[in-house]
N, C-alpha and C positions, 0 to 999 in steps of 0.2 A: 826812904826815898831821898834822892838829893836833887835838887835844882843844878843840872847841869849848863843851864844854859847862859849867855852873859844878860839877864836880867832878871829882877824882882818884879816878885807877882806881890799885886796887893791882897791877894784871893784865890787859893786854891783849892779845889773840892777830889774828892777820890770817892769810888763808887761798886761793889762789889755784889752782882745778882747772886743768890742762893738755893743752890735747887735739891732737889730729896731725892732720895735711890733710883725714884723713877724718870728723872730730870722735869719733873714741874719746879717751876718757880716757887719757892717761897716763902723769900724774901729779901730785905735789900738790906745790905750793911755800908755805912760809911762815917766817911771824919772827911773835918775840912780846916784848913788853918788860913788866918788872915793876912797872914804875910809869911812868905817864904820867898829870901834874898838872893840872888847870885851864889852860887857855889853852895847855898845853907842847905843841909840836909834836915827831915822832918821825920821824923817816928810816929807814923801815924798809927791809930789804934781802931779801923774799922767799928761801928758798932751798931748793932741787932737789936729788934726788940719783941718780947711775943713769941719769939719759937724757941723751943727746945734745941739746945745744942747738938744733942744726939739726933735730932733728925736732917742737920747739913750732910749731903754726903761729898756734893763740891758746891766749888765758888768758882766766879769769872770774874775779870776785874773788866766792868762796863763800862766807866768813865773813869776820865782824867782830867780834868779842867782848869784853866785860870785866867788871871785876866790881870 
C-alpha cells in the first residue's frame, strides 16, 4: 500500500473481514503502522488468529483508516 496522498499519518490501521464457503464471518485480520509518510509506501501483513487457514474461503478489505 503507498500513501498517496500529500500528507503523513501519524496512524494507520487496515482491516480485513473473513468469511468460510458459506459466507459466515469468521474472522478479522489486520496490521497497523504508526507512521506512514507522504509518498512512503507500507507492506502490511494482515494477521489472524484462532482459525485454521483452510477454512478462509474469502476476504474483504473492511477498513482503512488514519489520522
Amino acid at each position: 500500500m503507498q500513501n498517496i496522498s500529500n500528507y503523513d499519518y501519524e496512524y494507520v490501521t487496515i482491516e480485513y473481514t473473513l468469511y468460510d464457503i458459506e459466507g459466515n464471518i469468521i474472522g478479522v485480520a489486520e496490521d497497523y503502522i504508526d507512521e506512514l509518510d507522504e509518498k512512503e509506501k507500507w507492506r502490511f501483513s494482515a494477521e489472524y488468529y484462532g482459525i485454521n487457514a483452510k477454512e478462509i474461503s474469502y476476504y474483504e478489505m473492511t477498513l482503512l483508516e488514519g489520522y
